[in-house]
C-alpha angles and dihedrals in degrees: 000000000000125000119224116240116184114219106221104219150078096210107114091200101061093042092065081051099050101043083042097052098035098035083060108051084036092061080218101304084118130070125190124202124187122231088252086086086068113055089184090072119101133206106270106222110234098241098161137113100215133036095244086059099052092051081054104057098046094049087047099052092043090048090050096053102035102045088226139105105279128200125186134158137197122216136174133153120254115206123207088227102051097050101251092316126167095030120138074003097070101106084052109032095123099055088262118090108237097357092142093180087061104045089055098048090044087053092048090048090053093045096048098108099039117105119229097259090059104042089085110149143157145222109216115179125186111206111198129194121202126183110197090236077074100262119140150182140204130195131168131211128185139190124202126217153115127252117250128225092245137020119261138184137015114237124090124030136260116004101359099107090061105040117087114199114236115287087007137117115204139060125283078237095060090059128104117238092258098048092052105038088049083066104009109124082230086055109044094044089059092043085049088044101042102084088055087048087058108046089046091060103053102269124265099299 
């Protein structure tokens, strides 16, 4: 018999790659289900000042609500010249929650002037499991990178056309599934965190 699992989040995006990365390593014994499912949840404001905080937030509230195991993340993309920014900003760094066109364009616009041996930067993402009896769990993933002069590439969401994984030369976007979810930060916190999402909810049996 499966165990339900709520995704925590509203970002289409990162739903395909959860079901996609968890479905996989829970040969189906677990079934996640998006809060979509439950229209009395509200958005949780990100109040946190570290990503780990923010995953946190979001898992808690959901658990708390639905009665059910809970799992959130959150993710953003930290760049060497810009001291970090934007950091747990990154789904708002252009002024406009989620607007994934203008954070691209505001990062590109920062980074104009600065030549490629300096344009080093990191995804970092913070997965957090929460039960509702209180019990949690934390994993982090990065992916390391630099941020390229022009977008390229379709696939993927947010900042992936222009981060380039590390000795690579071409775009996270431009990545199949496998191959980014194999070094993805997404990829590499729930495959940190699976094994935790299995034995709390009773194994595979």
């Amino acid at each position: 018999m499966s165990k339900k699992l709520v995704i925590a989040t509203r970002n289409a995006g990162k739903i395909i790659e959860f079901r996609r990365i968890l479905e996989a390593v829970s040969a189906g014994a677990v079934e996640l289900v998006g809060i979509d499912q439950f229209p009395d949840l509200v958005d949780v404001e990100e109040t946190g000042t570290t990503f780990q905080e923010n995953a946190l937030l979001k898992a808690r509230y959901t658990a708390k609500m639905t009665g059910l195991p809970s799992i959130s993340d959150d993710s953003g993309l930290c760049i060497d010249a810009l001291e970090g920014a934007p950091g747990i900003f990154s789904a708002r760094w252009a002024g406009t929650h989620a607007d994934d066109k203008a954070n691209v364009e505001k990062v590109l616009d920062e980074l104009s002037a600065v030549p490629d041996e300096k344009r080093g930067a990191y995804f970092i993402c913070v997965a957090a499991l929460v039960m509702p009896d209180g019990r949690e769990e934390v994993a982090e993933g990065r992916f390391e990178g630099r941020i390229l002069h022009s977008a390229i590439g379709d696939q993927g969401f947010g900042y992936d056309p222009i981060f380039a994984p590390l000795g690579m030369s071409i775009s996270s976007a431009q990545m199949s599934a496998d191959e980014k979810d194999a070094c993805s930060h997404r990829g590499k916190s729930l495959r940190l965190i699976a094994p935790h999402v299995i034995e709390m909810l009773g194994g595979l049996g």
